[in-house]
Each structure stands twice: as structure tokens, then as C-alpha cells.
ModelCIF file with pLDDT and N, C-alpha, C, O atoms, coordinates in Angstrom:
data_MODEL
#
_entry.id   MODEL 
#
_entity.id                         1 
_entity.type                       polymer 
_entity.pdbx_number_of_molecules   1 
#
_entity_poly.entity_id                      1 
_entity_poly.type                           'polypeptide(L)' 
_entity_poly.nstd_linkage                   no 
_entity_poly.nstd_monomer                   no 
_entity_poly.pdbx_seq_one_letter_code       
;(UNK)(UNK)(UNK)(UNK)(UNK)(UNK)(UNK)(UNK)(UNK)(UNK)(UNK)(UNK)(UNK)(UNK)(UNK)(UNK)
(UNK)(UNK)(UNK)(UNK)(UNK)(UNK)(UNK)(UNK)(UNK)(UNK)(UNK)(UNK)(UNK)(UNK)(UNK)(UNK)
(UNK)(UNK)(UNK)(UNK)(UNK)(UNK)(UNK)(UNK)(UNK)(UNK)(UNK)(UNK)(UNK)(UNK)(UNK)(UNK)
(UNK)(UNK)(UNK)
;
_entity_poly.pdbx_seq_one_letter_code_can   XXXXXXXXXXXXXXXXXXXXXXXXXXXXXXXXXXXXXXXXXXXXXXXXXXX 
_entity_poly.pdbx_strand_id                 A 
#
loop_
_entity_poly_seq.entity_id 
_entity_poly_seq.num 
_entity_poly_seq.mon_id 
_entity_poly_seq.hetero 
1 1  UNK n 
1 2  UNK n 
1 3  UNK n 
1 4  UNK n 
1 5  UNK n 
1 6  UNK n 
1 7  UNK n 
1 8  UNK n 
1 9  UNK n 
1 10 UNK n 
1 11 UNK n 
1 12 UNK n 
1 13 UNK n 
1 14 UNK n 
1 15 UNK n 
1 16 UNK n 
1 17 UNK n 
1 18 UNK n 
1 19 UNK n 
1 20 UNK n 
1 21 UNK n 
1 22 UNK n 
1 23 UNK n 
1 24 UNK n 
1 25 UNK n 
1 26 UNK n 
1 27 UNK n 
1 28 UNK n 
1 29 UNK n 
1 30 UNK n 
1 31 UNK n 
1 32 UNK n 
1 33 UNK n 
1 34 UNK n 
1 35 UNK n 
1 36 UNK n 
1 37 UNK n 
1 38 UNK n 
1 39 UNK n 
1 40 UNK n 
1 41 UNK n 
1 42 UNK n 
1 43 UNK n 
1 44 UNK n 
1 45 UNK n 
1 46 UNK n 
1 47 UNK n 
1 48 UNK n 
1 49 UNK n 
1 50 UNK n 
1 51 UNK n 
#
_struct_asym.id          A 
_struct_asym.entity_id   1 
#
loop_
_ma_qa_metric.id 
_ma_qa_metric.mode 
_ma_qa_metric.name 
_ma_qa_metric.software_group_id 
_ma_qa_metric.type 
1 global pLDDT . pLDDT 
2 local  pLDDT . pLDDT 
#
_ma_qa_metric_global.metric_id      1 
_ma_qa_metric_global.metric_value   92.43 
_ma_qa_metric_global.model_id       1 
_ma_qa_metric_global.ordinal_id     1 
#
loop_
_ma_qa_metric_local.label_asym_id 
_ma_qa_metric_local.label_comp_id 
_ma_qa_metric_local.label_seq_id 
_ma_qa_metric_local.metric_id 
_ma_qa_metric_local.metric_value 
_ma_qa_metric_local.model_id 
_ma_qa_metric_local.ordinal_id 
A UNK 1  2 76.00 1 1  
A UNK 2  2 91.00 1 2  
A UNK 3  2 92.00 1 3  
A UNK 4  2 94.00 1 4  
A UNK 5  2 95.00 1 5  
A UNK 6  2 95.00 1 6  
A UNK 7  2 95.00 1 7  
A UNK 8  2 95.00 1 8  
A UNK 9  2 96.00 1 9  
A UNK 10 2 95.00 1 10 
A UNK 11 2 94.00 1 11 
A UNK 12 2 95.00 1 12 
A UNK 13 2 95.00 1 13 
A UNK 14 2 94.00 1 14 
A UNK 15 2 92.00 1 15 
A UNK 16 2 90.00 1 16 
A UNK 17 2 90.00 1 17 
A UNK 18 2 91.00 1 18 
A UNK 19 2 95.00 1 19 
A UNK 20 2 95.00 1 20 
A UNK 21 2 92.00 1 21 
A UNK 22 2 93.00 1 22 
A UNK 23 2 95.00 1 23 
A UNK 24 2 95.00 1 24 
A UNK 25 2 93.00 1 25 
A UNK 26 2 95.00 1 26 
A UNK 27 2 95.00 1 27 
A UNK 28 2 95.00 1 28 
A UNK 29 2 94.00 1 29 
A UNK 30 2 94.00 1 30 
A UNK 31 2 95.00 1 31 
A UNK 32 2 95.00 1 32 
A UNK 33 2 94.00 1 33 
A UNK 34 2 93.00 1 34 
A UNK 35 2 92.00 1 35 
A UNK 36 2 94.00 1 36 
A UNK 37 2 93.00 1 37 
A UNK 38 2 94.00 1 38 
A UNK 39 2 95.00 1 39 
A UNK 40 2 94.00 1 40 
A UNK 41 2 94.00 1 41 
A UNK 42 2 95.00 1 42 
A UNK 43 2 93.00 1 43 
A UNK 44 2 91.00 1 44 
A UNK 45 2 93.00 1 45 
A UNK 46 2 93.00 1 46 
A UNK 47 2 89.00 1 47 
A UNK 48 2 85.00 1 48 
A UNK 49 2 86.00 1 49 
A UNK 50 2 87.00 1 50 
A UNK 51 2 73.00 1 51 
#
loop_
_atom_site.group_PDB 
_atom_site.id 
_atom_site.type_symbol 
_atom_site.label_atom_id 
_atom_site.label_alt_id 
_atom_site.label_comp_id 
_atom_site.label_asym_id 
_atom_site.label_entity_id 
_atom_site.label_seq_id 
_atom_site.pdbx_PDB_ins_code 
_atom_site.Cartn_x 
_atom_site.Cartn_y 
_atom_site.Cartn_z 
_atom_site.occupancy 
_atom_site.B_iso_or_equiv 
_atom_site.pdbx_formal_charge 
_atom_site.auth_seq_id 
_atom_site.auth_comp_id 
_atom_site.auth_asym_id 
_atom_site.auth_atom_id 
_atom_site.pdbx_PDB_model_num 
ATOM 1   N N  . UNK A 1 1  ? -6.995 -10.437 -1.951  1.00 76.00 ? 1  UNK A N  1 
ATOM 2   C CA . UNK A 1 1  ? -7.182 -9.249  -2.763  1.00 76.00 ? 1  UNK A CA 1 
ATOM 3   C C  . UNK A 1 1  ? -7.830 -8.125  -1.969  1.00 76.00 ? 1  UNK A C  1 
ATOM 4   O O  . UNK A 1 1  ? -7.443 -6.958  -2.008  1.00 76.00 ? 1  UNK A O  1 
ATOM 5   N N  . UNK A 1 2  ? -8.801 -8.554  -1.281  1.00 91.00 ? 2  UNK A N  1 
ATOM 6   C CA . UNK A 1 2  ? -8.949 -7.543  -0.406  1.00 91.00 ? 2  UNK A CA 1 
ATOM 7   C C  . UNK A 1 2  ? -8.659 -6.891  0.642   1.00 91.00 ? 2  UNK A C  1 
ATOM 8   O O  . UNK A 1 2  ? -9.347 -6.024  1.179   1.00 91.00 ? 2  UNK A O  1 
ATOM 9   N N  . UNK A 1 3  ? -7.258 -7.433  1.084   1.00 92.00 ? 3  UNK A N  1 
ATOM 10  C CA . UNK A 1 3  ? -6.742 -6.626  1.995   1.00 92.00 ? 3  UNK A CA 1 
ATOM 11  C C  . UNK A 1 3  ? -5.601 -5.718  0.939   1.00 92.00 ? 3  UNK A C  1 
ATOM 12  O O  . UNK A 1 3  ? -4.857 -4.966  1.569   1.00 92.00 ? 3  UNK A O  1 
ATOM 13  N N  . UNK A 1 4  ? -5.471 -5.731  -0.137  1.00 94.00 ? 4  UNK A N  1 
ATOM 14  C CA . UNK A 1 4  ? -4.838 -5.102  -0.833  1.00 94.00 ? 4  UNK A CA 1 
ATOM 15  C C  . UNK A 1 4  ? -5.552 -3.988  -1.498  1.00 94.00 ? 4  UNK A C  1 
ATOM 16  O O  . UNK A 1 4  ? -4.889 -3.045  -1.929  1.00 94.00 ? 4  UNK A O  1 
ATOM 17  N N  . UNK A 1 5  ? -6.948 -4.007  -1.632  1.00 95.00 ? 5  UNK A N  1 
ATOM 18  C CA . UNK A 1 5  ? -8.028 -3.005  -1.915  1.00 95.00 ? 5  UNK A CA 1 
ATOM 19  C C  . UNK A 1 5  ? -7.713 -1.987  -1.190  1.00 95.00 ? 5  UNK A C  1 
ATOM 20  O O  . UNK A 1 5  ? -7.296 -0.875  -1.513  1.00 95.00 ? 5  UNK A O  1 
ATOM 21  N N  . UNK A 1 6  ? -8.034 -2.629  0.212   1.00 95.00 ? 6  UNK A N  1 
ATOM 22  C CA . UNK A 1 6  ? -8.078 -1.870  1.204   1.00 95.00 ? 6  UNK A CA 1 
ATOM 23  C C  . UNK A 1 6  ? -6.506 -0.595  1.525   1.00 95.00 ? 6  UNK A C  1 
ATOM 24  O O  . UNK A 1 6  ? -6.413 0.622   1.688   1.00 95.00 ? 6  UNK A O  1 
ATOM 25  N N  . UNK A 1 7  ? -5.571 -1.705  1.481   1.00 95.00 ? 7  UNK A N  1 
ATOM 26  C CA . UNK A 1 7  ? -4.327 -0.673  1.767   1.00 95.00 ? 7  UNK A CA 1 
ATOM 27  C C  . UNK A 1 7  ? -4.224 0.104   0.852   1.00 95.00 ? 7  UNK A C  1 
ATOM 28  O O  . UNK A 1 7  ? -3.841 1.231   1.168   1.00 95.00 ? 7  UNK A O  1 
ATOM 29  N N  . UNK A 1 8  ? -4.488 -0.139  -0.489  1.00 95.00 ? 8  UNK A N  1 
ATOM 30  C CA . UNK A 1 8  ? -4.083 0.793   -1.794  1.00 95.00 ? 8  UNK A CA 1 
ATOM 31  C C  . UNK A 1 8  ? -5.156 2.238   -1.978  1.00 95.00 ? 8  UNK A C  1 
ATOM 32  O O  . UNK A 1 8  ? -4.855 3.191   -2.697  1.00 95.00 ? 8  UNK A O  1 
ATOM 33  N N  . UNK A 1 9  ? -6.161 2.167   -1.342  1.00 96.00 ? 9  UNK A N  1 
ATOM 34  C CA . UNK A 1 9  ? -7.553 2.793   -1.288  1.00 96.00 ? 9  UNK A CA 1 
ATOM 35  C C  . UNK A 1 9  ? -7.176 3.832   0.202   1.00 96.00 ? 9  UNK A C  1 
ATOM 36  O O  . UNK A 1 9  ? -7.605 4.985   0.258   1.00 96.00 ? 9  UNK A O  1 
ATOM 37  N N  . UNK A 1 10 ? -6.412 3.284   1.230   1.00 95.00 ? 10 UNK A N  1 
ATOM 38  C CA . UNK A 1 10 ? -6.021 3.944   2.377   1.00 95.00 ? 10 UNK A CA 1 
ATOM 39  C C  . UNK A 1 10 ? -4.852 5.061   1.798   1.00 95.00 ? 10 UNK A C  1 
ATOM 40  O O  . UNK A 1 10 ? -4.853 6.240   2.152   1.00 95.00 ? 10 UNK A O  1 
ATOM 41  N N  . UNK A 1 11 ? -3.985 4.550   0.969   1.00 94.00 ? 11 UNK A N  1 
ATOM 42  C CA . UNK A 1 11 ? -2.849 5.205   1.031   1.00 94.00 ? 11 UNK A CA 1 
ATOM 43  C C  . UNK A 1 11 ? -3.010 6.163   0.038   1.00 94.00 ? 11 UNK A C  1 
ATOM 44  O O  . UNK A 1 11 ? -2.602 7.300   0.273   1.00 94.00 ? 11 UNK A O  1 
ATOM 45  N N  . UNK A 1 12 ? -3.475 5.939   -0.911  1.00 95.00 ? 12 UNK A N  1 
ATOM 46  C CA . UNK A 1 12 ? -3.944 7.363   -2.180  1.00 95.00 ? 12 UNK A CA 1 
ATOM 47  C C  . UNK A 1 12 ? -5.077 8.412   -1.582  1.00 95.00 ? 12 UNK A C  1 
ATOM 48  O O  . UNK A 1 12 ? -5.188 9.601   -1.880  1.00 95.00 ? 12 UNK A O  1 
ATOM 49  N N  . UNK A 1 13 ? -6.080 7.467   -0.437  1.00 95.00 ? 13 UNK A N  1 
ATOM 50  C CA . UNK A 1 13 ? -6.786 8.639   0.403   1.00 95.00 ? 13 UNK A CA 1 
ATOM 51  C C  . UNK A 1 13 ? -5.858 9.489   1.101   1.00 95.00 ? 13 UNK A C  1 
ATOM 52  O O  . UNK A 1 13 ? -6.005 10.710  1.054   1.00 95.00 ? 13 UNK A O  1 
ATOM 53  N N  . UNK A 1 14 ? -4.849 8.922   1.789   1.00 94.00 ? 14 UNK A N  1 
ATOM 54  C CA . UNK A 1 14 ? -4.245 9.938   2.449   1.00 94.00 ? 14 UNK A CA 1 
ATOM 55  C C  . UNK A 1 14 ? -3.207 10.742  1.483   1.00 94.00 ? 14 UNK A C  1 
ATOM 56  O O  . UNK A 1 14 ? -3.147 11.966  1.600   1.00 94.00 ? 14 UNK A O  1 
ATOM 57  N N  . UNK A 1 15 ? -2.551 10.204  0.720   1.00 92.00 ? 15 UNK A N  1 
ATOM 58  C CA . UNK A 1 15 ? -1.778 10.754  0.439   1.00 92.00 ? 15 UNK A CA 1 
ATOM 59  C C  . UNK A 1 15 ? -1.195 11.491  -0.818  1.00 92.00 ? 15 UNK A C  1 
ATOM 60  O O  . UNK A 1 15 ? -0.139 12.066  -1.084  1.00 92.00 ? 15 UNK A O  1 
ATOM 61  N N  . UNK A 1 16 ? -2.591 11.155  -1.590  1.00 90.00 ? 16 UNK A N  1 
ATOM 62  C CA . UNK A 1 16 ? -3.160 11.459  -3.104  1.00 90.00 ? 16 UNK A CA 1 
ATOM 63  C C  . UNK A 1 16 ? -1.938 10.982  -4.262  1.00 90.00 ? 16 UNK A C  1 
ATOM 64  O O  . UNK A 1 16 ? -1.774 11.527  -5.353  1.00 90.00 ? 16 UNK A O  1 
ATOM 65  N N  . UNK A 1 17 ? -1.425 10.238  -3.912  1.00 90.00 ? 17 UNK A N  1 
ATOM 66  C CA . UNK A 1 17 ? -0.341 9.601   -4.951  1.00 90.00 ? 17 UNK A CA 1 
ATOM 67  C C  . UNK A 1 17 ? -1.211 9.242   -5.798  1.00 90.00 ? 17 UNK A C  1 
ATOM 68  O O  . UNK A 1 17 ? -2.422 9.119   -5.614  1.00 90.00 ? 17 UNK A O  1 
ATOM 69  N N  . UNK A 1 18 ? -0.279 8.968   -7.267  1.00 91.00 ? 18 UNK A N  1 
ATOM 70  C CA . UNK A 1 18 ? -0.289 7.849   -8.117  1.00 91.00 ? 18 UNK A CA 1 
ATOM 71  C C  . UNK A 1 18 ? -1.006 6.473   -7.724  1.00 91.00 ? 18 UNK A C  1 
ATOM 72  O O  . UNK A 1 18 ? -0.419 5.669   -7.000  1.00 91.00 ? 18 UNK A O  1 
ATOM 73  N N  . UNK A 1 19 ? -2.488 6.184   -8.298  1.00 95.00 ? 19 UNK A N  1 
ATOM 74  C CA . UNK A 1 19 ? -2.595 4.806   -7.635  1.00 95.00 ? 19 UNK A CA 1 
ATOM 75  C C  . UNK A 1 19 ? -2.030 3.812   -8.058  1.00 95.00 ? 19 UNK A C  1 
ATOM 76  O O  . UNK A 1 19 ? -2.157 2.738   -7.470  1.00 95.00 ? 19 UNK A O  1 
ATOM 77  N N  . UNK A 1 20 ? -1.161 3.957   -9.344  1.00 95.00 ? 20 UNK A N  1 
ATOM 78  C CA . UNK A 1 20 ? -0.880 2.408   -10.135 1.00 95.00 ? 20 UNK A CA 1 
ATOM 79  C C  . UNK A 1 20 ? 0.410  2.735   -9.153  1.00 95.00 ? 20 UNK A C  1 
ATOM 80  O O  . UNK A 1 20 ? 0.810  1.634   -8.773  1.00 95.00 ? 20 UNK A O  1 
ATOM 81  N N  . UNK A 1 21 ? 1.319  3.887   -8.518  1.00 92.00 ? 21 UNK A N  1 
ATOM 82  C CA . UNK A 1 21 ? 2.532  3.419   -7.985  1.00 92.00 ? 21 UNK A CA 1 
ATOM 83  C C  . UNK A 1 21 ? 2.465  2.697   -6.311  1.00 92.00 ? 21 UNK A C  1 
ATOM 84  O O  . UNK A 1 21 ? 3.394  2.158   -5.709  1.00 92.00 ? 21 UNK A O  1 
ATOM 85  N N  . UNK A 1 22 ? 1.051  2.907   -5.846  1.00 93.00 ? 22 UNK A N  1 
ATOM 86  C CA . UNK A 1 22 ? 0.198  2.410   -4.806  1.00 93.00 ? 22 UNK A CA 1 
ATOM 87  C C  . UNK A 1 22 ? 0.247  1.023   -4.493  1.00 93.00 ? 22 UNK A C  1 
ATOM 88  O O  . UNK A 1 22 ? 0.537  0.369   -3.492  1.00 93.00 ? 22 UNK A O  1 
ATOM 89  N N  . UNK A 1 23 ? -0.208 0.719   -5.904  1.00 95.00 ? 23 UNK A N  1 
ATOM 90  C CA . UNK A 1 23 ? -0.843 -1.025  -6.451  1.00 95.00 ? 23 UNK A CA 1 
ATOM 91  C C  . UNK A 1 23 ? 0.597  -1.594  -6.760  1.00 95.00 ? 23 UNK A C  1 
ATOM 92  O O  . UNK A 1 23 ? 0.837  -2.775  -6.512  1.00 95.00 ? 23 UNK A O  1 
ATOM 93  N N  . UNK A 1 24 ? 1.599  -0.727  -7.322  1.00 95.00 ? 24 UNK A N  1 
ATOM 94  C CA . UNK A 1 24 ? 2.774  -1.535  -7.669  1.00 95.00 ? 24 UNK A CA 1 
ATOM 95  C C  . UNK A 1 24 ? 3.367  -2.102  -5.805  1.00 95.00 ? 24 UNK A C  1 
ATOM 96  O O  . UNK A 1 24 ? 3.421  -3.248  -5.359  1.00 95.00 ? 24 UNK A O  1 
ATOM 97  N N  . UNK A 1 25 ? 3.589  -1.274  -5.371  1.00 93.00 ? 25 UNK A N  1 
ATOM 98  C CA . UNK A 1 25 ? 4.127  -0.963  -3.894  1.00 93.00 ? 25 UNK A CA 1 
ATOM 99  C C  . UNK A 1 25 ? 3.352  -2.476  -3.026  1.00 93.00 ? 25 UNK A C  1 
ATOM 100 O O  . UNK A 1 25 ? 3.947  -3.481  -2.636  1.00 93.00 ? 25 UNK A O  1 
ATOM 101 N N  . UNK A 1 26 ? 2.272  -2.248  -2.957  1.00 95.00 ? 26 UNK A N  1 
ATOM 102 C CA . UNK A 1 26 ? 1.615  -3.094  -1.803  1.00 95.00 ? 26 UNK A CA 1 
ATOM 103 C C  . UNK A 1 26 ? 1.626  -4.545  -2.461  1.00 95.00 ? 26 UNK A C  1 
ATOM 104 O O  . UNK A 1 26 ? 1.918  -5.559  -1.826  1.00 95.00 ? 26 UNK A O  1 
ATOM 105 N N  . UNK A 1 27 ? 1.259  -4.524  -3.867  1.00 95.00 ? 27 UNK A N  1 
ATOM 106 C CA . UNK A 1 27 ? 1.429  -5.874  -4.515  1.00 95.00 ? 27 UNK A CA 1 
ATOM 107 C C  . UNK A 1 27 ? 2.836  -6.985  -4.119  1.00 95.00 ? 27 UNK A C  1 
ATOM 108 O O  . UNK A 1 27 ? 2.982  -8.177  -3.846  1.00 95.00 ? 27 UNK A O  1 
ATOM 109 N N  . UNK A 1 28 ? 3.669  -5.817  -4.277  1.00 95.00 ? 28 UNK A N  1 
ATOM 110 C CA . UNK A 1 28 ? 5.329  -6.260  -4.418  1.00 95.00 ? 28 UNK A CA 1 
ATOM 111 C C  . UNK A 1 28 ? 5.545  -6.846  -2.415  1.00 95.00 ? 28 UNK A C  1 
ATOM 112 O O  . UNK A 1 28 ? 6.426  -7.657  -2.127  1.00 95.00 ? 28 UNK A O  1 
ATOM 113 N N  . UNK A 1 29 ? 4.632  -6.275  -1.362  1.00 94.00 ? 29 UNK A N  1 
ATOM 114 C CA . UNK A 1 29 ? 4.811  -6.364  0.022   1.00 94.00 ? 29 UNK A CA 1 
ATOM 115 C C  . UNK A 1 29 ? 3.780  -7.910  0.121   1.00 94.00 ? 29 UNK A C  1 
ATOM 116 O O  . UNK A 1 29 ? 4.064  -8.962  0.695   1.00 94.00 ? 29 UNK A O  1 
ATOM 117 N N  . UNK A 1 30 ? 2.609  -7.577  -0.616  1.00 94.00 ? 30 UNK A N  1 
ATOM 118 C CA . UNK A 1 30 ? 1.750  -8.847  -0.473  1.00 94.00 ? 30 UNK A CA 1 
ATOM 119 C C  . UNK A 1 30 ? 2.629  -10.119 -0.918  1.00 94.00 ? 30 UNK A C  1 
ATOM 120 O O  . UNK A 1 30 ? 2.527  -11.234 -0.406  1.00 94.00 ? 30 UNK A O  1 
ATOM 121 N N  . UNK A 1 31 ? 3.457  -9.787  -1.899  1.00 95.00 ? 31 UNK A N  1 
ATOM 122 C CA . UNK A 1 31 ? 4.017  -11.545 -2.475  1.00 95.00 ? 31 UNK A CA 1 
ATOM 123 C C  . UNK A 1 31 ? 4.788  -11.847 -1.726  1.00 95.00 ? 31 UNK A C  1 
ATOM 124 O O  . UNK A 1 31 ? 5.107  -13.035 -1.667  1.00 95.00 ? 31 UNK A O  1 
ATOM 125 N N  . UNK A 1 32 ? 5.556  -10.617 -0.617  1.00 95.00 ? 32 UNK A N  1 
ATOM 126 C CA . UNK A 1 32 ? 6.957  -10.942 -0.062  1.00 95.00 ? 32 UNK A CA 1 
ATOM 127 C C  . UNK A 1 32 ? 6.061  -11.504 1.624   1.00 95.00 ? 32 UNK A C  1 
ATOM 128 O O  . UNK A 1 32 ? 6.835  -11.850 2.516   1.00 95.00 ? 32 UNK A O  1 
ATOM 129 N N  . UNK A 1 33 ? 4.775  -11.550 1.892   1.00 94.00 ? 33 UNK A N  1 
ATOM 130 C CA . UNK A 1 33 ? 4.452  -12.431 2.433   1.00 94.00 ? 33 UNK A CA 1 
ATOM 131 C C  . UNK A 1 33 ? 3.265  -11.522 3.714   1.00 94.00 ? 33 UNK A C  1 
ATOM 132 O O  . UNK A 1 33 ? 2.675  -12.139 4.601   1.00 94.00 ? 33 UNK A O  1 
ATOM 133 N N  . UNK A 1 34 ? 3.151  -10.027 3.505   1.00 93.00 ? 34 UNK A N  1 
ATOM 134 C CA . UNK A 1 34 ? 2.229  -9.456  4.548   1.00 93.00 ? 34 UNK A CA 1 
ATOM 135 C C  . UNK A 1 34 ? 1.150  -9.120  3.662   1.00 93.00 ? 34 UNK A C  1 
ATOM 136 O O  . UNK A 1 34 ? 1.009  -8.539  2.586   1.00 93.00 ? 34 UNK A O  1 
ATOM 137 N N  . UNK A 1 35 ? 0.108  -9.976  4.923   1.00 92.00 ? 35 UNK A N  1 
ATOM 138 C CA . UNK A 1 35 ? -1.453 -9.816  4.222   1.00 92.00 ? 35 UNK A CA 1 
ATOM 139 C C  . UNK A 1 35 ? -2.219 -9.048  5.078   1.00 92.00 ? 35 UNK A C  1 
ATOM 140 O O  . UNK A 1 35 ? -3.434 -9.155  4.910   1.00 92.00 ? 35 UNK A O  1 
ATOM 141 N N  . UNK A 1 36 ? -1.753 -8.125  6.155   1.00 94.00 ? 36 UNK A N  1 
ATOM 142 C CA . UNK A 1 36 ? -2.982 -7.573  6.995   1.00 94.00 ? 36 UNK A CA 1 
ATOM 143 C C  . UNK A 1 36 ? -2.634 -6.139  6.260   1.00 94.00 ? 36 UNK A C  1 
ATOM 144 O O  . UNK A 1 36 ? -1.550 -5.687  5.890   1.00 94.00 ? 36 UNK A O  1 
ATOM 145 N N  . UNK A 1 37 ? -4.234 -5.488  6.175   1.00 93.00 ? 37 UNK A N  1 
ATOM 146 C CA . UNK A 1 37 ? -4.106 -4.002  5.426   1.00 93.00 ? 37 UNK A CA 1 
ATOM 147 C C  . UNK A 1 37 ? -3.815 -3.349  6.305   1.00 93.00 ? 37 UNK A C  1 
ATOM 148 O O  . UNK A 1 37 ? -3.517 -2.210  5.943   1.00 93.00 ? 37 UNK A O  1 
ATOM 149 N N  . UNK A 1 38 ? -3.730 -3.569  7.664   1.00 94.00 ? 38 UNK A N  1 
ATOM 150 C CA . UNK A 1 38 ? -2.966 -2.110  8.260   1.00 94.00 ? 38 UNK A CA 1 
ATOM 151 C C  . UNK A 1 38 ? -1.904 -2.435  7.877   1.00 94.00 ? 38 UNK A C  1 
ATOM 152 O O  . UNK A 1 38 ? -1.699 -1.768  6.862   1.00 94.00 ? 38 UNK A O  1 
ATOM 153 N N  . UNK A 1 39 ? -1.037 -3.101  8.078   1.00 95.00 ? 39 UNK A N  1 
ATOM 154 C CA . UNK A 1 39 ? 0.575  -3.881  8.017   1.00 95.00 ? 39 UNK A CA 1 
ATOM 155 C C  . UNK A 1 39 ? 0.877  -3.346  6.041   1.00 95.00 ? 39 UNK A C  1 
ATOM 156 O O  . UNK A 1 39 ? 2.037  -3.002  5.812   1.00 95.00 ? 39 UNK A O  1 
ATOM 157 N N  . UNK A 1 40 ? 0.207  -3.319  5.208   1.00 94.00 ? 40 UNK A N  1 
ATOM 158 C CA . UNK A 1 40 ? 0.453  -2.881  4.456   1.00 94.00 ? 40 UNK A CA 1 
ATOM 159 C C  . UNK A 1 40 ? 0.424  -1.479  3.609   1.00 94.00 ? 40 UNK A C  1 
ATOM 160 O O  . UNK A 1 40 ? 0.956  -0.982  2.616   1.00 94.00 ? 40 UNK A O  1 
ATOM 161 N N  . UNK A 1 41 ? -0.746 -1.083  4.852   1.00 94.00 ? 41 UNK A N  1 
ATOM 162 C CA . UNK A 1 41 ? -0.820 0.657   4.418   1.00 94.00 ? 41 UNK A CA 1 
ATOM 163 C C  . UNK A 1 41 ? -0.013 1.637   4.836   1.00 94.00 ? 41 UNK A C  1 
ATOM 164 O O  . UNK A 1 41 ? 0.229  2.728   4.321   1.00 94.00 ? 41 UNK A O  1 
ATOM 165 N N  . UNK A 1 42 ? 0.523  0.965   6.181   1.00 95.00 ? 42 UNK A N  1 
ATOM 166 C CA . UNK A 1 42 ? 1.823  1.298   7.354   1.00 95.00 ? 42 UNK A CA 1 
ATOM 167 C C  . UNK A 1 42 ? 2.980  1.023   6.253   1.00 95.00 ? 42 UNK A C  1 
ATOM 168 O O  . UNK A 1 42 ? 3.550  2.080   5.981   1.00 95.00 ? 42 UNK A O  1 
ATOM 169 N N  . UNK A 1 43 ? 3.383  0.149   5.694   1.00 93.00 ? 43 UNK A N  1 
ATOM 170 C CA . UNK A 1 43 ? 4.764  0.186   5.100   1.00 93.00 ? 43 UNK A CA 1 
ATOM 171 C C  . UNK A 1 43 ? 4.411  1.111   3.657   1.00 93.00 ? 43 UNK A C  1 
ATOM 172 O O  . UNK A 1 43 ? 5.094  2.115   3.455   1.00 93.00 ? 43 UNK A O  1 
ATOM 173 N N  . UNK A 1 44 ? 3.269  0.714   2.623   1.00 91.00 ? 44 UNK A N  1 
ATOM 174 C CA . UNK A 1 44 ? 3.212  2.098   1.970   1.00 91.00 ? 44 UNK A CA 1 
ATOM 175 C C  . UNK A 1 44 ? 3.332  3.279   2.473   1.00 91.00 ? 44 UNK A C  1 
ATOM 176 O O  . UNK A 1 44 ? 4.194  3.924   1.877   1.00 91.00 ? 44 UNK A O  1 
ATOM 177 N N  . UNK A 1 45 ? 2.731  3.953   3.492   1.00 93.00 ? 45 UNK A N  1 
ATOM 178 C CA . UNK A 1 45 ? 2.831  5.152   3.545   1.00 93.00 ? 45 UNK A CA 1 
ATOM 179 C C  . UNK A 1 45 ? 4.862  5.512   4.353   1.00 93.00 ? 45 UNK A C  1 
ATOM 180 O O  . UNK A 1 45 ? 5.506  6.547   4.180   1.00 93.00 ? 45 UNK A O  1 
ATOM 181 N N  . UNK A 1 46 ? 5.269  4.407   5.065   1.00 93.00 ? 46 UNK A N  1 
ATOM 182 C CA . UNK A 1 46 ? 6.479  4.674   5.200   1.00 93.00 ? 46 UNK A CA 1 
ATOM 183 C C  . UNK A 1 46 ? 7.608  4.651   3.767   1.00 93.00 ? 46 UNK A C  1 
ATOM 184 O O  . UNK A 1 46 ? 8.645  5.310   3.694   1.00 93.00 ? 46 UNK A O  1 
ATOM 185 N N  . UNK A 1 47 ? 7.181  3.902   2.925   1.00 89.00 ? 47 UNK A N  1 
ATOM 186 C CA . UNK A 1 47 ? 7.715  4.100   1.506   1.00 89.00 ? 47 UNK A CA 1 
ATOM 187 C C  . UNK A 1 47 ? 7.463  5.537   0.997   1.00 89.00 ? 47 UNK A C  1 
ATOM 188 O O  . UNK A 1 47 ? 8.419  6.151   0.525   1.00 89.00 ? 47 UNK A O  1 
ATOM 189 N N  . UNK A 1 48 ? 6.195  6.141   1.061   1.00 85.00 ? 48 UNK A N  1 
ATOM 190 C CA . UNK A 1 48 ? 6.314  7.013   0.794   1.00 85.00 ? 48 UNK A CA 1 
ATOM 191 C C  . UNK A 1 48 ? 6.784  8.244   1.037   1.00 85.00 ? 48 UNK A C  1 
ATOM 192 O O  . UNK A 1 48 ? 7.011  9.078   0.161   1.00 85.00 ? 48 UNK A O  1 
ATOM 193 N N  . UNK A 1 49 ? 6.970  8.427   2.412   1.00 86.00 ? 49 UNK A N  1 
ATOM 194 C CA . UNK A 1 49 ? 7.353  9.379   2.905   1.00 86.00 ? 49 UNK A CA 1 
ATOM 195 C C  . UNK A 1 49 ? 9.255  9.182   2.859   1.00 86.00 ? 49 UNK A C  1 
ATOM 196 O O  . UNK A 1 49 ? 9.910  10.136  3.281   1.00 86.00 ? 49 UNK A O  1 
ATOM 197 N N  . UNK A 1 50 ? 9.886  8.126   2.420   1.00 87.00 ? 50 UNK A N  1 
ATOM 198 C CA . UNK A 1 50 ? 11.154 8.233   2.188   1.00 87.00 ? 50 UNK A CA 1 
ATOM 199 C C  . UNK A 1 50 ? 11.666 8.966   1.067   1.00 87.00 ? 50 UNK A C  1 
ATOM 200 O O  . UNK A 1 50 ? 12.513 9.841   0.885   1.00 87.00 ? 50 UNK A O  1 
ATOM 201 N N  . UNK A 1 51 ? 10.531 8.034   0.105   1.00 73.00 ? 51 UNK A N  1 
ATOM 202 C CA . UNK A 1 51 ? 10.945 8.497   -1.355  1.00 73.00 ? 51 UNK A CA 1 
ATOM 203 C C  . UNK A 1 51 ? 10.426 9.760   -1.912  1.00 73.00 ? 51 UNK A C  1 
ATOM 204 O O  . UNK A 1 51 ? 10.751 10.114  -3.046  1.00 73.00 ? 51 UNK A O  1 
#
């Protein structure tokens, strides 16, 4: 849980999103099997910048 604190807390700092679409995002990366918060704040913020 706390490397998911961490990425979801990184990526709304930078990027002032939505935090529940934050928490949806990194949750959905944590089950599919990455637990380091850089590794997950890196693919949020590349999600974000697509969409």
C-alpha cells in the first residue's frame, strides 16, 4: 500500500489531476504485478500525458 501512496501522491503533485483517476490508474498497474513507486509514478504520468 505504500508504494501506491507514494505514486498516487507523486502524480497529482505533479500533475494536479483527479486523485480518484490517480488511485484508479496505479491500483489497476499494482494488481497487474509492479510494486516499485517510481515504476508506478513513471507509467501514471506516461498514461497521462497520452490521454
Amino acid at each position: 500500500m505504500d508504494a501506491q501512496r507514494i505514486a498516487i501522491d507523486a502524480i497529482v503533485a505533479l500533475t494536479d489531476c483527479d486523485r480518484e483517476a490517480a488511485t484508479a490508474f496505479v491500483r489497476k498497474c499494482y494488481l497487474a504485478g509492479v510494486r516499485d513507486p517510481k515504476r508506478l509514478t513513471f507509467k501514471g504520468l506516461q498514461a497521462l500525458a497520452r490521454g
